[in-house]
MIMAR-249558 format. One record per residue (C-alpha): residue number from 1; x, y, z. Coordinates in steps of 0.2 Angstrom, whole numbers, plus 5000, padded with zeros to 4 digits. Layout:
# MIMAR-249558
+--------+------+------+------+
| vexvex |    u |    v |    w |
+--------+------+------+------+
|    NUM |    X |    Y |    Z |
...
+--------+------+------+------+
# end
This chain:
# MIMAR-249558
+--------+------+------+------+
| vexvex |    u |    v |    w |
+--------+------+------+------+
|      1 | 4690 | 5033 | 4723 |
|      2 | 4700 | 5048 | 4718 |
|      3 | 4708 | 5060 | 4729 |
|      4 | 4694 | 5075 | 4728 |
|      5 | 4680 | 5063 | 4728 |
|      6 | 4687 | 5059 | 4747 |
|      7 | 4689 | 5079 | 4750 |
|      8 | 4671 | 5082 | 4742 |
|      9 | 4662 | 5081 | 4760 |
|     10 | 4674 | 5092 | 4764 |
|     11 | 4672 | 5108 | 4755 |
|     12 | 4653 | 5114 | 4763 |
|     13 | 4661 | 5115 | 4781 |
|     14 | 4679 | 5122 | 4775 |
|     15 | 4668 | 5137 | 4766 |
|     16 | 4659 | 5139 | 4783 |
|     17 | 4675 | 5139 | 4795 |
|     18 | 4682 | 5153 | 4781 |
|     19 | 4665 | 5163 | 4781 |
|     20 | 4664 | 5162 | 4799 |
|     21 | 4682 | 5169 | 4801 |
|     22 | 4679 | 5182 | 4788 |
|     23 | 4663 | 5186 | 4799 |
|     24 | 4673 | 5187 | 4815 |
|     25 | 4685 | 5198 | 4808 |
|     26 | 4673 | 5210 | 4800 |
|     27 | 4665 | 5209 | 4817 |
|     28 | 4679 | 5219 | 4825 |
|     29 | 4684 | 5229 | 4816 |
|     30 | 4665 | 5236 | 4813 |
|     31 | 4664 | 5233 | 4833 |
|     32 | 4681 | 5242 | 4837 |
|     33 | 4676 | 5256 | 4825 |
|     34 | 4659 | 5260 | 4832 |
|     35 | 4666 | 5261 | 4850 |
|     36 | 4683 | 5270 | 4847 |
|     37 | 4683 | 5277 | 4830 |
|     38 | 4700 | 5278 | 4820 |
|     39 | 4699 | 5258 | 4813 |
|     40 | 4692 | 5261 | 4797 |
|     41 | 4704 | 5274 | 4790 |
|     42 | 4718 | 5270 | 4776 |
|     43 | 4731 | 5276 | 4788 |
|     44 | 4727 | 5265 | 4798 |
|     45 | 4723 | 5250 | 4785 |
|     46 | 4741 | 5253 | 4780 |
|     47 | 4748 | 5251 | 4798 |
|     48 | 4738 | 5236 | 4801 |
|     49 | 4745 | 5229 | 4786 |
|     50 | 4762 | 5232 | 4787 |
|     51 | 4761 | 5225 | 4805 |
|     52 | 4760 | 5207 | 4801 |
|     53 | 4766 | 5209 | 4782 |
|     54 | 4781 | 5200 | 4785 |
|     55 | 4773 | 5186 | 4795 |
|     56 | 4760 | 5183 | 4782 |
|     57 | 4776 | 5181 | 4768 |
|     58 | 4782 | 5168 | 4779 |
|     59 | 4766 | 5160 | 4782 |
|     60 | 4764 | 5159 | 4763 |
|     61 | 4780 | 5148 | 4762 |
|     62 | 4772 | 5140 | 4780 |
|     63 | 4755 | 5134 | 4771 |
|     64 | 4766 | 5121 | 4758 |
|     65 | 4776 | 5115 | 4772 |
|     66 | 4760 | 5110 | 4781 |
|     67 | 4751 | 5104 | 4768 |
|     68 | 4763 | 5090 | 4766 |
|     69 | 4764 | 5086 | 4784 |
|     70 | 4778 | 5097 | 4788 |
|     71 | 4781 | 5111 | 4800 |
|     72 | 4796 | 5125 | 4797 |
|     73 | 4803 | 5132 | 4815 |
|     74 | 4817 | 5138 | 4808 |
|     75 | 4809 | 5154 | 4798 |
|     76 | 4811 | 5167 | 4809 |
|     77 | 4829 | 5165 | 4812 |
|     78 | 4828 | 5164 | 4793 |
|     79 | 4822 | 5178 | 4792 |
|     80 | 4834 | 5189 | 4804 |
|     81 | 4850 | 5180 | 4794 |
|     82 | 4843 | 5189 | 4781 |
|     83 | 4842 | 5206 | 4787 |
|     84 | 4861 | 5204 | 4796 |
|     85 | 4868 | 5198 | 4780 |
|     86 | 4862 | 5211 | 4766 |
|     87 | 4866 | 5222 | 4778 |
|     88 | 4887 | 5216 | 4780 |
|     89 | 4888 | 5214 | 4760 |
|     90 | 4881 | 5230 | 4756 |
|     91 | 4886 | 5241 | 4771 |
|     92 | 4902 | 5231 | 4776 |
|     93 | 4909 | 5221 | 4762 |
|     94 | 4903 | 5238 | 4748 |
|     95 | 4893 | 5225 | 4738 |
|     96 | 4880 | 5233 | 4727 |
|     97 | 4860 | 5234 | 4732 |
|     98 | 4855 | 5218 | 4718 |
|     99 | 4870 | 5208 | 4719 |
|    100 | 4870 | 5208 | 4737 |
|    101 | 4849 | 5202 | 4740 |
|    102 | 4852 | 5191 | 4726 |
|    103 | 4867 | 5181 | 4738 |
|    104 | 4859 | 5187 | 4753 |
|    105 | 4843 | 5176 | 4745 |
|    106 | 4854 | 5162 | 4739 |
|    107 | 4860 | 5159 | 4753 |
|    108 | 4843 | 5156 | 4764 |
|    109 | 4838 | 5145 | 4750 |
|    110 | 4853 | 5133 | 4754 |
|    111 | 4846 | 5134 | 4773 |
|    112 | 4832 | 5129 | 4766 |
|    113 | 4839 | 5115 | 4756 |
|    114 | 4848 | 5108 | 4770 |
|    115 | 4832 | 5106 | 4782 |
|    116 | 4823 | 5099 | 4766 |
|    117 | 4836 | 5088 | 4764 |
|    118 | 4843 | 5082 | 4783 |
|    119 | 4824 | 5079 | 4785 |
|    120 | 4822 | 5067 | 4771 |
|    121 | 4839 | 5058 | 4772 |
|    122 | 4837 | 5055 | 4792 |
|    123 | 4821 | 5054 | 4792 |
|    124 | 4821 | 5064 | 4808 |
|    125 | 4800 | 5074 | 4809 |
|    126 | 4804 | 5093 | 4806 |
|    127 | 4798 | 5099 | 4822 |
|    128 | 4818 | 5093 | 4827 |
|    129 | 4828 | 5097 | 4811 |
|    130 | 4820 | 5116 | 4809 |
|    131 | 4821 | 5119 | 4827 |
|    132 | 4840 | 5114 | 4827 |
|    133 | 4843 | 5127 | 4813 |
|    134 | 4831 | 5140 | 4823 |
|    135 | 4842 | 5138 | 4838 |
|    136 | 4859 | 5138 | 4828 |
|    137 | 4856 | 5151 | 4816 |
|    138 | 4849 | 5162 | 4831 |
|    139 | 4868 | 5159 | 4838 |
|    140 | 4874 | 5163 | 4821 |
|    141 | 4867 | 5180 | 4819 |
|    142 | 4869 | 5184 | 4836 |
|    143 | 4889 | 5181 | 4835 |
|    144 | 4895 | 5189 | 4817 |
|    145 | 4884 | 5204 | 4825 |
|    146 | 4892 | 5204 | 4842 |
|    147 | 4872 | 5208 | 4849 |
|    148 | 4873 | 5224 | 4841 |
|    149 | 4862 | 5233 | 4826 |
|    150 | 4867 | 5235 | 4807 |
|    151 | 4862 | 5251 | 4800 |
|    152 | 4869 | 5262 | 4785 |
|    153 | 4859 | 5257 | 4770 |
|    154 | 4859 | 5264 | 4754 |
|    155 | 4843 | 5275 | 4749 |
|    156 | 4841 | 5262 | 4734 |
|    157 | 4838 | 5250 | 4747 |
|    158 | 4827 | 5258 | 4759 |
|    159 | 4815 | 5259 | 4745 |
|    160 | 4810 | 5239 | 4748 |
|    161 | 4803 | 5244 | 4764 |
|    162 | 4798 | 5264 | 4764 |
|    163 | 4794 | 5266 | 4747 |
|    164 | 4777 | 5262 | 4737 |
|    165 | 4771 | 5257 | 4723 |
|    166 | 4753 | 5266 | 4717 |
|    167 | 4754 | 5273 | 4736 |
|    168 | 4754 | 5254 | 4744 |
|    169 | 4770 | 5249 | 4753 |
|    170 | 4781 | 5238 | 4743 |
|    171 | 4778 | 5224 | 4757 |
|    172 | 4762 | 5224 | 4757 |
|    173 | 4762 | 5225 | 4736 |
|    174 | 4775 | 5209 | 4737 |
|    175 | 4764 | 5199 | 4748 |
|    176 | 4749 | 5201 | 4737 |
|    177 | 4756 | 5197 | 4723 |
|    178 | 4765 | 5183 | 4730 |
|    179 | 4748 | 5177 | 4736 |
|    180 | 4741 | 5176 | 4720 |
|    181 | 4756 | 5167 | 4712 |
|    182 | 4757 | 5154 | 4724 |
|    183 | 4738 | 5151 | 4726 |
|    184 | 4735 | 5149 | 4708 |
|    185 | 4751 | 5138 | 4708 |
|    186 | 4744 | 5130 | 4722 |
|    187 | 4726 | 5127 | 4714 |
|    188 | 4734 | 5123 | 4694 |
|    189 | 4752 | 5117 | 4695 |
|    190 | 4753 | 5099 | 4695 |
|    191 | 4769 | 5098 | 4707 |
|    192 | 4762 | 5108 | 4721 |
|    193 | 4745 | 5098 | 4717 |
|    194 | 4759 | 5084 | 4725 |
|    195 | 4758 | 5091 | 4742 |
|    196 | 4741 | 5088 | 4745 |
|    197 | 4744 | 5069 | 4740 |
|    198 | 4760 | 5070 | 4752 |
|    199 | 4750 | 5076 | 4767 |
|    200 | 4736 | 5064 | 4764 |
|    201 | 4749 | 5049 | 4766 |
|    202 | 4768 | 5051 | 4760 |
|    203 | 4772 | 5032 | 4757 |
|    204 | 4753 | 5031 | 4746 |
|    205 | 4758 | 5045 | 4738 |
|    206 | 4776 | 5039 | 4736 |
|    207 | 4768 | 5023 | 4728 |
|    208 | 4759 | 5033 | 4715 |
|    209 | 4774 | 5039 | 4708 |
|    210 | 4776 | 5055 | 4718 |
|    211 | 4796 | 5062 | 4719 |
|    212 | 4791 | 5064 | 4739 |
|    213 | 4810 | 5067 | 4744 |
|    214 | 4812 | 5081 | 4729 |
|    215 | 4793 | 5088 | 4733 |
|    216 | 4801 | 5089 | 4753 |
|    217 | 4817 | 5098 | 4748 |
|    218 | 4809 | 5111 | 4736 |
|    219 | 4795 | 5117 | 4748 |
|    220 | 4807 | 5118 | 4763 |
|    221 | 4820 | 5129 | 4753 |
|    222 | 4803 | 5140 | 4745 |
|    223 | 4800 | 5143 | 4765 |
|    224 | 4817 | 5149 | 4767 |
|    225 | 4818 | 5159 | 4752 |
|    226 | 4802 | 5169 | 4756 |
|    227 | 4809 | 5173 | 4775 |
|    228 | 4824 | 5178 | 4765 |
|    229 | 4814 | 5188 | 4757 |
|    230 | 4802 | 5196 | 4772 |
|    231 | 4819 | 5198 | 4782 |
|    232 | 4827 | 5209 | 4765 |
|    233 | 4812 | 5218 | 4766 |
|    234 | 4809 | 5221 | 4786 |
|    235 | 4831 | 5228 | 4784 |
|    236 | 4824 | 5242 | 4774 |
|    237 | 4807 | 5244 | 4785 |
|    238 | 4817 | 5249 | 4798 |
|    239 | 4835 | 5254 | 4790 |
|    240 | 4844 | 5242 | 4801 |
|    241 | 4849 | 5223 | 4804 |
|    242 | 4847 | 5216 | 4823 |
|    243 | 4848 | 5197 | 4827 |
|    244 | 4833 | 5199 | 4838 |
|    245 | 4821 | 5204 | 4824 |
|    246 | 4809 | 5190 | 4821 |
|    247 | 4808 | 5185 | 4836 |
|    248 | 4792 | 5172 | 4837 |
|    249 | 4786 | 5175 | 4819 |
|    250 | 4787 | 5157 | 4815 |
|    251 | 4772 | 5154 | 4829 |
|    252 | 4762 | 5167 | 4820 |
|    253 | 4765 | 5163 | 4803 |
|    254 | 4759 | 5145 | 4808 |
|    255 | 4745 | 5153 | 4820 |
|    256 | 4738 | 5162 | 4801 |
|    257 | 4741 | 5145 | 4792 |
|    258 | 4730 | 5137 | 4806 |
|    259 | 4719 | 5149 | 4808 |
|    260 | 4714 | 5150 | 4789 |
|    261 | 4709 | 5132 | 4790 |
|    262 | 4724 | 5120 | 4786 |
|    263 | 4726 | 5103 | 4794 |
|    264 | 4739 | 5104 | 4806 |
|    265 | 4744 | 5087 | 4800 |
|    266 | 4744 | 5091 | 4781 |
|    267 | 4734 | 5085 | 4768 |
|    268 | 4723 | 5101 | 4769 |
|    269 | 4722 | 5120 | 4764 |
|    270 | 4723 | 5135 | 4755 |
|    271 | 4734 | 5151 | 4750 |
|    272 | 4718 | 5159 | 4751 |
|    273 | 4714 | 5153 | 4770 |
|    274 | 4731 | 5158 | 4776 |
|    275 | 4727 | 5177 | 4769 |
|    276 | 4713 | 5177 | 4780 |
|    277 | 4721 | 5170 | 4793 |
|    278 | 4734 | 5185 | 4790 |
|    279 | 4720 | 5199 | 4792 |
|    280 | 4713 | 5192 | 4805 |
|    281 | 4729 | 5193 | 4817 |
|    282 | 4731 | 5210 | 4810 |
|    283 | 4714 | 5213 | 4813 |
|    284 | 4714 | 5207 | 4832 |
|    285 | 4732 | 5215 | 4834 |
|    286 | 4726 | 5230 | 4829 |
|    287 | 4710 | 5230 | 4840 |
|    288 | 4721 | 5228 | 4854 |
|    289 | 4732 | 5244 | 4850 |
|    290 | 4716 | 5254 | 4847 |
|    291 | 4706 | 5250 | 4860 |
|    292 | 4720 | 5251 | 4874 |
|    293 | 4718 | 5236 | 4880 |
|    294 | 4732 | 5229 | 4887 |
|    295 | 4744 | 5222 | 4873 |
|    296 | 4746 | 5205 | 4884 |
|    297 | 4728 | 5198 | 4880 |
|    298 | 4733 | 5200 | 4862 |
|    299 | 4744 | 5182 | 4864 |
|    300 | 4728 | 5177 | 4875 |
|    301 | 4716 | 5178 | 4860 |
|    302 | 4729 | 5171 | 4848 |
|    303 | 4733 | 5155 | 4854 |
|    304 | 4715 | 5154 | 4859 |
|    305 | 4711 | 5155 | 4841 |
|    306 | 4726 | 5145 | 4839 |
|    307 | 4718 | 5130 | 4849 |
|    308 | 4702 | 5132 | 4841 |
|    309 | 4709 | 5130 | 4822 |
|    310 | 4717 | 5116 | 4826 |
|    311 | 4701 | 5107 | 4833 |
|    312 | 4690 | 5113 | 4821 |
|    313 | 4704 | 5105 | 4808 |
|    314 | 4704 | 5089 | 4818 |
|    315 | 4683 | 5089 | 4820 |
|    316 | 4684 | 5092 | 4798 |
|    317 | 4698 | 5079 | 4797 |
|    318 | 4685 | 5065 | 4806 |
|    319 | 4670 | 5069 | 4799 |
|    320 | 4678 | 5068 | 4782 |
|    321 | 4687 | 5049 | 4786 |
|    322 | 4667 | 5045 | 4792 |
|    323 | 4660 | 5048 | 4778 |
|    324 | 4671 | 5042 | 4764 |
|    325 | 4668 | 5026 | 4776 |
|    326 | 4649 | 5028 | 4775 |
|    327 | 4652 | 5030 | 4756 |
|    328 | 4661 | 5012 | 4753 |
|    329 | 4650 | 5005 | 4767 |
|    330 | 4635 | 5011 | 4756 |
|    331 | 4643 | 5007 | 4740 |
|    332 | 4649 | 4987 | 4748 |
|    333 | 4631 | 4985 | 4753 |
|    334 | 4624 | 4990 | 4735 |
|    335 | 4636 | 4980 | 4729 |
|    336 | 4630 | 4963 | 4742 |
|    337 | 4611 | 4967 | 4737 |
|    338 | 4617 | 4967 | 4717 |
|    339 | 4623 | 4951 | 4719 |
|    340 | 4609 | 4943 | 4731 |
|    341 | 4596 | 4947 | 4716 |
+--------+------+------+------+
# end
């Protein structure tokens, strides 16, 4: 039995669990429009997009991680090493705007690289590897900054974050075409094709001739590069580096990746589910914002939602195992009554 047949009982209730959050999230914001008005304007489309933008790259980067089984904790001091070092080679060391993203991006690929690669050479789950470089990275940009911010970019700069292209925030224009590179990698490419087999079960996948140790590497420094790239971007947003930026955005960015419908434990998911995922946490963020009610439920409802993806992942995960089960039970009893005639 091939890999898709096993997934094939799969694909009705995966489409439900996306139309049901796609229904959910229209649901608000027509619901939060009809009682307070002001949610469905462009202004305000733009500020609930750029309010979760550099979340969603991450959770991009976050989707292959968890597909394979993996978790990445370590993004969001990724992403703040970012913003602190573009800003010291350009403002500090004089570096020009390209030279200095392209180091800046460099070196969160080598973070990136080293999680991939203490993870596979220790053997050591994620979880622990990528929350040792959260918390050590965190001290990191904490000390070369002395706690305080970074400000004094170049205009050229600033353009990342305040300008547009075709009057959409270059963000915004970044994470959708990142989107759709990624998801048609996702859905074409044979390598990251791989990362379904890894999640599934890494020492089958392994014995079918699967690279699981370069697979591992690659995937953790894409993560780190594309928090390299939200935190470059987020620098400009608000013209200025602070070690605190970030703080938390790797629960989000896995809160989207959940919500859209991955297995928590890999093997499952979409670039497509993680985008809804996205909107709907800017959706419900930006509900809360324009129905004054107070900010603090706005956690509340997200790990709610949280909690629910992750059962409804484990309720898909068990009813697939069930009926490919069924299905070899059926086929061995087929096979029993061949033989008896």
């Amino acid at each position: 039995m091939t890999k898709s047949e096993q997934h094939n009982p799969l694909k009705n209730i995966v489409m439900i669990q996306y139309m049901g959050l796609a229904a959910v999230t229209l649901a608000v914001l027509f619901g939060v429009q009809a009682g307070f008005g002001n949610m469905l304007t462009s202004a305000n489309f733009e500020v609930m997009a750029m309010n979760v933008v550099f979340e969603g790259i991450m959770a991009l980067g976050m989707t292959f991680v968890i597909l394979m089984g993996g978790i990445d904790l370590s993004v969001a001091s990724v992403f703040a090493f970012a913003e602190i070092v573009v800003a010291k080679l350009m403002i500090q060391a004089g570096l020009p705007v390209v030279p200095a993203i392209l180091v800046t991006l460099i070196a969160c690929a080598l973070i990136g690289a080293l999680n991939g690669t203490l993870i596979v050479l220790f053997r050591v789950h994620p979880l622990i590897i990528t929350m040792g470089t959260l918390l050590t990275l965190r001290g990191v940009n904490l000390a070369i900054t002395d706690g305080q911010a970074i400000s004094g970019f170049p205009d050229a700069f600033l353009y990342l974050g305040q300008g547009t292209i075709l009057g959409i925030n270059v963000p915004i224009v970044f994470f959708v075409v990142a989107a759709l590179i990624l998801g048609i990698l996702l859905t074409h490419h044979r390598f990251f094709r791989q990362l379904y087999f890894i999640g599934g079960g890494e020492r089958a996948a392994a014995l079918s001739g699967v690279n699981v140790i370069r697979v591992k590497i690659i995937i953790y420094t894409l993560s780190a590069t594309l928090a390299g790239c939200a935190g470059v971007m987020a620098a400009a947003k608000y013209g200025a580096a602070h070690w605190g930026h970030g703080n938390l955005a790797e629960l989000k960015a896995i809160a989207a990746v959940a919500i859209g419908g991955a297995n928590i434990n890999g093997g499952s998911g979409t670039i497509g589910g993680t985008v809804l995922g996205v909107i709907f946490l800017a959706v419900i963020h930006n509900a809360f914002v324009t129905s004054a009610v107070n900010p603090f439920w706005y956690d509340v409802v997200n790990g709610l939602m949280l909690l629910l993806a992750v059962l409804l992942s484990r309720t898909i995960t068990l009813r697939n195992v069930r009926a490919v089960l069924k299905l070899k039970q059926s086929k061995m009893e087929n096979i029993e009554a061949t033989q008896r005639l």
